[in-house]
C-alpha positions in Angstrom: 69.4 91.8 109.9 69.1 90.0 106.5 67.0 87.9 104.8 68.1 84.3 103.9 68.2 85.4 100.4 70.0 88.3 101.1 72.5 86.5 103.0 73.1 83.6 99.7 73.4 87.0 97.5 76.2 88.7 99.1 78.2 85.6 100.5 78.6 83.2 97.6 81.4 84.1 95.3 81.9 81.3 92.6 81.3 81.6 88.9 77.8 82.7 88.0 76.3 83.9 91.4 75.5 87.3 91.7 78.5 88.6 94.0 81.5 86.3 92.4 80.5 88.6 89.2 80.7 91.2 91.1 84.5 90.5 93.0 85.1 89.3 89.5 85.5 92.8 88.3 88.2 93.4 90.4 92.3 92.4 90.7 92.7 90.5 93.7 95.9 89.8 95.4 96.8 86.0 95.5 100.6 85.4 96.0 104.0 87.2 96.5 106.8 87.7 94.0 109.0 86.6 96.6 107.5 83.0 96.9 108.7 81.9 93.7 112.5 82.5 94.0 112.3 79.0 94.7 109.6 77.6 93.3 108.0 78.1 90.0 104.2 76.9 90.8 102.2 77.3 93.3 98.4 75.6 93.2 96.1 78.2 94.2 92.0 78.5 94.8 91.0 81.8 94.7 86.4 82.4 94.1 85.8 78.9 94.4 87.9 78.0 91.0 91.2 76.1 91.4 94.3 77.1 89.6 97.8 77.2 89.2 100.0 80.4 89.4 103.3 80.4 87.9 106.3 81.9 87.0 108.3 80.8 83.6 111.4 80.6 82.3 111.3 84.1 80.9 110.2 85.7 84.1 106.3 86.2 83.2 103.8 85.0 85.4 100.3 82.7 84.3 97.4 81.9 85.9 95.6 78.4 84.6 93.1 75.8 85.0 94.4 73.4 87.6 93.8 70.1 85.2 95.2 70.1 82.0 92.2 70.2 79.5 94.1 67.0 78.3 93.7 63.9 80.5 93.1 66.3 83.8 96.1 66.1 85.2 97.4 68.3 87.9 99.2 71.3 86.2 100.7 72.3 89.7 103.1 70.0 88.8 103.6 71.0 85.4 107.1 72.2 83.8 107.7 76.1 82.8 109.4 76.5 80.0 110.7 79.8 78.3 106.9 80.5 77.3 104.3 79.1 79.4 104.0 76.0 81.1 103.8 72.3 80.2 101.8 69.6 81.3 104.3 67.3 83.3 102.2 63.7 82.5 101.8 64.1 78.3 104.3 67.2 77.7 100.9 69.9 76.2 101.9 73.1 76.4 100.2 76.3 77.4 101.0 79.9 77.2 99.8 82.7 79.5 96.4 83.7 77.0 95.4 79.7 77.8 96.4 78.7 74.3 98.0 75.3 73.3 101.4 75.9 71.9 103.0 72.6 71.4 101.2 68.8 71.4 105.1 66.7 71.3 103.0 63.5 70.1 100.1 64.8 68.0 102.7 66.7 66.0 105.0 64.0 65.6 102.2 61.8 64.6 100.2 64.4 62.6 101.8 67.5 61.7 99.3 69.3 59.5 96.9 68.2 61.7 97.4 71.4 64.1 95.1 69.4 66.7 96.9 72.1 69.1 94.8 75.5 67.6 91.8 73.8 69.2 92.8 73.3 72.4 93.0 76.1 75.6 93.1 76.0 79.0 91.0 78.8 81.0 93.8 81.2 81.9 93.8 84.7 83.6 96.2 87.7 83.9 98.3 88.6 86.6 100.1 91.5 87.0 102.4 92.2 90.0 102.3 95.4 92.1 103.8 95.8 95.5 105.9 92.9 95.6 102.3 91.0 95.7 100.7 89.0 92.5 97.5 90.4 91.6 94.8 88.3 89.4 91.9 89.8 87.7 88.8 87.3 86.5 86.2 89.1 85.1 85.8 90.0 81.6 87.7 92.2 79.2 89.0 94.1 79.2 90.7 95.1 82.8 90.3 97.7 84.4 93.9 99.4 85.9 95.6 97.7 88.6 95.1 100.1 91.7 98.7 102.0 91.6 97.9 103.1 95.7 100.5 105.4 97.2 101.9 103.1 100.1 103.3 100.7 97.0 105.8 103.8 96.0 106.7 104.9 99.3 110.7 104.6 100.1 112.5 103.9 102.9 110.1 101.2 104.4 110.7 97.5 105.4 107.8 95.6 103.8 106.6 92.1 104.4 103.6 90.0 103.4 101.5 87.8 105.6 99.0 85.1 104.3 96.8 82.6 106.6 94.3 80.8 105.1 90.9 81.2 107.6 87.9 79.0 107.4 85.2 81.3 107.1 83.3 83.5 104.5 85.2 86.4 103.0 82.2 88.9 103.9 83.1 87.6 107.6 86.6 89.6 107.7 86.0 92.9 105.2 82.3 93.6 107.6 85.0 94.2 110.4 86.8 97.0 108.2 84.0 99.1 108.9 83.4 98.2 112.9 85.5 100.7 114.7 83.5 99.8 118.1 85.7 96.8 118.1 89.0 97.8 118.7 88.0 99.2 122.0 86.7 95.8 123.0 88.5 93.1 121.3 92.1 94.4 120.8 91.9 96.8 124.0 89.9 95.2 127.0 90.1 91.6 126.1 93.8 92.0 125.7 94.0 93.1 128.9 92.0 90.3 129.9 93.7 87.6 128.1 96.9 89.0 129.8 95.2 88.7 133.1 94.4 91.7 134.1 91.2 92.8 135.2 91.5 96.7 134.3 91.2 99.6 133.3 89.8 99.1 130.6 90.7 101.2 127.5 89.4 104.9 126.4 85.8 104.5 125.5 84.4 105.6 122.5 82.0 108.6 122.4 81.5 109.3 119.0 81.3 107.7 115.5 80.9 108.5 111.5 81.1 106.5 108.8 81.7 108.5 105.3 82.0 107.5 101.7 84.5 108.8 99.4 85.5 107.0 95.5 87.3 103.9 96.6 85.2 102.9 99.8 84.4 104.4 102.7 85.8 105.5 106.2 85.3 105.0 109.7 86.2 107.9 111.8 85.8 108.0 115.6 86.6 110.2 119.3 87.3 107.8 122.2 87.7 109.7 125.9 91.7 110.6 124.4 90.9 111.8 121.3 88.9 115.2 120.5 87.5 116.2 116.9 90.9 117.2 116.0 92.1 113.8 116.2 93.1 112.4 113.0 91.0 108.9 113.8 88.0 111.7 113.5 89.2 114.2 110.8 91.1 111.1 108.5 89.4 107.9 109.7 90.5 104.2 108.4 89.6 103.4 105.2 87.6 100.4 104.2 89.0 99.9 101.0 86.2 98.7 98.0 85.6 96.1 97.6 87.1 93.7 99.8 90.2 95.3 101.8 91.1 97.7 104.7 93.8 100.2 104.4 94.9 101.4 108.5 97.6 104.2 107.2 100.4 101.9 106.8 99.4 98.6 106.0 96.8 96.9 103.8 94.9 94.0 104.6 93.1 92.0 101.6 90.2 89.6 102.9 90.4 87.3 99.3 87.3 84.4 99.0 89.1 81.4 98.6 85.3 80.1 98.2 82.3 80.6 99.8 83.0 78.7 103.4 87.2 80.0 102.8 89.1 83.0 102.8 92.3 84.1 102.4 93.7 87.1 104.7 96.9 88.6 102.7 98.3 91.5 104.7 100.8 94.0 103.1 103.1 95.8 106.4 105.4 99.2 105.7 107.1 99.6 108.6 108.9 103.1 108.3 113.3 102.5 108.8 114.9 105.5 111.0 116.4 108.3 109.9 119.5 107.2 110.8 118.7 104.1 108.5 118.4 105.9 105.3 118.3 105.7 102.5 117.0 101.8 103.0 116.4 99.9 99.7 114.6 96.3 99.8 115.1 94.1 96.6 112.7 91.6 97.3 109.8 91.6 100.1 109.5 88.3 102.0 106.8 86.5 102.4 105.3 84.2 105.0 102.7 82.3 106.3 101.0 82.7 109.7 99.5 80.0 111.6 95.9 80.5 113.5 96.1 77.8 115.6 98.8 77.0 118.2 100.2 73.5 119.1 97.6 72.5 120.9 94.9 73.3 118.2 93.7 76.1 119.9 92.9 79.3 118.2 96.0 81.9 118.6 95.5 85.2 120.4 98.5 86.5 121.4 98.2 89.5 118.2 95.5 91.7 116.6 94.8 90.1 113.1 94.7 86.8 115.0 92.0 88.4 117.6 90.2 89.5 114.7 90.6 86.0 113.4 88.8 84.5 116.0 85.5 87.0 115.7 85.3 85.9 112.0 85.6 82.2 112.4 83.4 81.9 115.3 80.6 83.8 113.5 80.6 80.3 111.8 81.5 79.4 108.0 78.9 81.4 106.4 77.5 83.7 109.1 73.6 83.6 110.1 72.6 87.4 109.2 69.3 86.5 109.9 70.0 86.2 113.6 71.5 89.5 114.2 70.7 92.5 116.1 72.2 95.4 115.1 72.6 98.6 116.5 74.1 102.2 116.4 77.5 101.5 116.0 76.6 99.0 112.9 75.9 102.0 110.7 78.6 101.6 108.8 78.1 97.4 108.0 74.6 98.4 106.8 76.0 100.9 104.2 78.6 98.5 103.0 75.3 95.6 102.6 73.3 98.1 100.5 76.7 99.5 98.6 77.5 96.0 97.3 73.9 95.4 96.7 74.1 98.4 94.6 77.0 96.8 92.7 75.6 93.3 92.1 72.7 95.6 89.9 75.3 97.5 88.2 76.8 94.5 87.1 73.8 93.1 86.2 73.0 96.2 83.9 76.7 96.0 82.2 77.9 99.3 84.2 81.2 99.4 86.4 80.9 98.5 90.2 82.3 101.4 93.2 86.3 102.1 92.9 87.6 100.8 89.2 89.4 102.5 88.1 89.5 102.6 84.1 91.6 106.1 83.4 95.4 105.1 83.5 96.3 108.9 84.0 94.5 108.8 87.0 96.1 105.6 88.2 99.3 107.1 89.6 100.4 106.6 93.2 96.7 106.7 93.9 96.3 108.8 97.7 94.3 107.2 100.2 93.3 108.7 103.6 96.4 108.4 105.7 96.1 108.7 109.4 99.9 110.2 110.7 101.0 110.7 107.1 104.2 112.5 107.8 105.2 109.8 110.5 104.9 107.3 108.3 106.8 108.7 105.1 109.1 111.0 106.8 110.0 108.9 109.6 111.3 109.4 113.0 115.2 108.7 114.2 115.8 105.1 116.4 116.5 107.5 119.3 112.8 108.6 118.9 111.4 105.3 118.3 113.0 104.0 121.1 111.7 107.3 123.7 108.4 107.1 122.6 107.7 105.8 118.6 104.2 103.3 118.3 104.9 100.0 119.7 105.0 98.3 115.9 108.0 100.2 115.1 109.7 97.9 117.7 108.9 94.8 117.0 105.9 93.1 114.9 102.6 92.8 117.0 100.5 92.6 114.2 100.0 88.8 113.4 101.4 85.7 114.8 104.1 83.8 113.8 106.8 86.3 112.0 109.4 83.7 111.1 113.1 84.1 112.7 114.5 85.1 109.4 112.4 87.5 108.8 112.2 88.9 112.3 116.5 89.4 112.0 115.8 91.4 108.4 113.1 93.4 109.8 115.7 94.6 112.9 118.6 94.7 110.1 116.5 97.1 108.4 115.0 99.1 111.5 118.9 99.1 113.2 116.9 98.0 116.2 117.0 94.5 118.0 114.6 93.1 120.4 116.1 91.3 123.4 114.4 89.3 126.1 113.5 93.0 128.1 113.2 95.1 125.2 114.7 97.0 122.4 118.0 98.0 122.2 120.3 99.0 119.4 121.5 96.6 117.0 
């Protein structure tokens, strides 16, 4: 368990505390490209700051104050122009650095008075990467964007999922290291929620949690699996500092502030053979609920069963009430890694997995359980005999939108009918 202290150290993320300098020092995703086809802002809190994300007129995208440094009005509602965007209640306007470009009123009025060159607005950079738009907070200058392999990969339908959870950020990246889970909550209480009383699934008989540059792994044998297994030789990776990467999807757990967080998921689903070559030009993006219609938590899917364990843990969860064991190995090394960080920041030194050397920041590898699966693929005949289940259909969260669902099957030239899958 931890101390109280502890707890406050590594779960409060706004400006100034100990662990937001910490996740400061990293890009974080907050949106999708996709989202602003038709819209050009989009009000966003992301570390317990509120801002605006847009995109202007020239196709760049800005990150600013919410409140225009002006009379504090909402810039979510503000204009973009062909450089920046413009306060919609007295006409300011900002660029992407934060800097005032053009006061229509102080100018007129005063026009050597360049009132303007003392004005900013706190402003960040964004970068985009993956179809998703990436902020960094911290100080200058940047570190490199992570260029991860799955971002280049080709012939892959890719979608992006964002649910907004009420509960600490610490909450949802502690279960990227808890492989002791899946066996209980995504296999037996499935079966249970189904209503089914058993078998319950393979147990687990072995675990191992190992460190490499840019986080660690959890590797594990259940009763179907020996040491050859790559879930033993590869492992998952729990992806530093605040991300899980499963071998063909990512999954970003983003403080929206300390008692919120943001769960922005990143899916490749590999086309068939048969689809190739397969080219997407813009990667949707969606929203899914957590709670169904009667307000009752959903689930039906695995990152909405996960959901559940986080929020009920509570906002903030009470470490000092735990009682961990064997298979929390792997939680306790990730405490006393980002404890490690939080000094290293403290001394001026870089935290675990920045990356500063562009050379190096190429289609960065990660470990990649069923590697050639996923990049080579399989034909539909083969997916439809015996491929994984989430080359069928989408069982990873909740909610996939119609549209979305028809571009997926467009893409994977297989449709989903009321028994099944069949060809398109």
């Amino acid at each position: 368990m931890l101390s109280e202290e502890q707890n406050q150290l590594l779960t409060r993320v706004g400006p100034g505390t100990p662990m937001g300098e910490l996740l400061r020092r990293y890009w974080h995703p907050i949106g999708g490209e996709s989202e602003f086809e038709k819209r050009t802002t989009k009000a966003v809190r992301i570390l317990g700051e509120d801002l605006v994300l847009y995109k202007d007129l020239s196709g760049n995208y800005g990150l600013v104050d919410r409140h225009c440094p002006h009379r504090r009005a909402d810039m979510a509602y503000g204009m973009v122009e062909e450089c920046g965007l413009r306060c919609s209640y007295h006409g300011w306007l900002f660029g992407r650095d934060g800097k005032c470009l053009d006061q229509p009123y102080e100018e007129t009025a005063n026009p050597s008075g360049r009132y303007k060159d003392r004005i900013t607005i706190k402003s960040y950079p964004v970068r985009s990467k993956g179809g998703l738009l990436w902020a960094y907070m911290g100080p200058a200058p940047a570190p490199e964007l992570p260029d991860w392999e799955p971002f280049s990969w080709n012939n892959g339908f890719r979608q992006i999922v964002i649910s907004e959870l009420p509960c600490n950020w610490l909450q949802g990246q502690e279960n990227s290291i808890d492989p002791i889970h899946f066996e209980w909550m995504h296999a037996n209480w499935s079966k249970r929620l189904r209503g089914e009383l058993g078998p319950y699934g393979p147990k687990h008989l072995k675990i191992d949690f190992r460190e490499y540059e840019y986080g660690f792994t959890y590797n594990r044998i259940r009763e179907d699996t020996d040491e050859n297994h790559p879930l033993w030789t590869i492992g998952r990776a729990c992806l530093w500092p605040n991300a899980m990467f499963t071998g063909d999807h990512f999954e970003y757990r983003v403080p929206v502030d300390d008692e919120n967080m943001l769960s922005i998921a990143w899916f490749f689903t590999r086309v068939p053979k048969d689809q190739e070559p397969y080219e997407q030009n813009s990667i949707p993006v969606w929203y899914g609920p957590i709670k169904d219609e009667k307000g009752e938590w959903i689930t039906s899917h695995v990152m909405n069963q996960d959901f559940v364990a986080w929020i009920g843990q509570g906002r903030i969860s009470d470490r000092t009430q735990e009682h961990l064991g064997l298979s929390d190995k792997g939680v306790g090394m990730m405490r006393r890694q980002f404890l490690r960080d939080i000094e290293k920041v403290r001394n001026g030194e870089d935290p675990k997995g920045v990356i500063r050397d562009p050379t190096i920041n190429e289609r960065v590898p990660l470990p990649t359980i069923d590697r050639e699966a996923v990049t080579e693929g399989m034909t539909a005949e083969e997916i439809k005999a015996g491929g994984a289940l989430h080359l069928k259909r989408f069982i990873f969260q909740y909610g996939q939108p119609e549209a979305v669902r028809l571009l997926q099957e467009q893409a994977m030239g297989i449709a989903q009918d009321s028994k099944g899958y069949v060809d398109a």
